[in-house]
C-alpha positions in Angstrom: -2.4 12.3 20.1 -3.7 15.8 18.8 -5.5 13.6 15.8 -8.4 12.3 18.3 -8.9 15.3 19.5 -10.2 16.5 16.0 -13.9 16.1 15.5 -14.3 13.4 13.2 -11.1 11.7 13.1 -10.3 8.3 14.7 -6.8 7.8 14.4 -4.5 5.1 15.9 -0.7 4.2 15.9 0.1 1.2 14.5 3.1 -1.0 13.6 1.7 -3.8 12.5 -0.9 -4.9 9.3 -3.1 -6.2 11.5 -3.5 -3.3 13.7 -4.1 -1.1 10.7 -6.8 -3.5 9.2 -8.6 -4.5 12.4 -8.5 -0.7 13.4 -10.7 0.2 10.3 -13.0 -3.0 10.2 -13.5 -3.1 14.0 -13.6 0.8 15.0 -14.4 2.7 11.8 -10.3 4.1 11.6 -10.2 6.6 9.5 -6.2 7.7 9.7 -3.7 5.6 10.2 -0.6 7.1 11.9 3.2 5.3 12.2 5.5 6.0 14.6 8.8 7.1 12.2 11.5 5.7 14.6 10.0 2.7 15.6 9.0 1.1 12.1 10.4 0.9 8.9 9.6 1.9 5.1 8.8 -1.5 4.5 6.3 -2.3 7.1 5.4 1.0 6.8 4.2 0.7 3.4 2.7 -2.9 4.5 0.5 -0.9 7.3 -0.9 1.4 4.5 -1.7 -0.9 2.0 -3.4 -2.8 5.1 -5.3 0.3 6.1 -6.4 1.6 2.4 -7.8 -2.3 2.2 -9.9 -2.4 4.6 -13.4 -1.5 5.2 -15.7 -1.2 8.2 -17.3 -4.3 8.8 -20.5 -2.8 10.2 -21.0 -5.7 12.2 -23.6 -4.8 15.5 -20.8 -5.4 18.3 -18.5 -3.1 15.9 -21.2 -0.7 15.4 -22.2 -0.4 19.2 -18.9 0.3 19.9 -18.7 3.3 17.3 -22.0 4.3 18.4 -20.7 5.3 21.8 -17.3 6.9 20.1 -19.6 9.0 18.5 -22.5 10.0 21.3 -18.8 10.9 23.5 -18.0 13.1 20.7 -21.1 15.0 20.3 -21.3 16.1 23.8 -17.8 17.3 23.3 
């Protein structure tokens, strides 16, 4: 939770490669955190691989979106 609290960061858990791959293209992720006791090394490693392949998509819906991530985090 403290990671999004960070200026700059947008983190998210995720357990799942989709979640790590959708969180970069979709909201500009930029660290991907695992919870240690709910998944494994395996889909761990999976979630990484997912993250570290995956590139913003820029699209205007995904942009918008950042947009207002970012305006919230300048008043801050």
């Amino acid at each position: 939770m403290a990671a999004t609290k960070i200026r700059g960061v947008r983190a998210a858990v995720c357990h799942d490669t989709y979640s790590a791959h959708q969180g970069v293209e979709h909201d500009d992720m930029n660290v991907l955190t695992l919870g240690a006791r709910v998944i494994g090394p395996d889909p761990a490693f999976e979630c990484v691989v997912a993250f570290l392949g995956a590139t913003f998509s820029g699209e205007p819906r995904h942009r918008r979106r950042l947009d207002k991530v970012l305006a919230i985090e300048a008043e801050g």
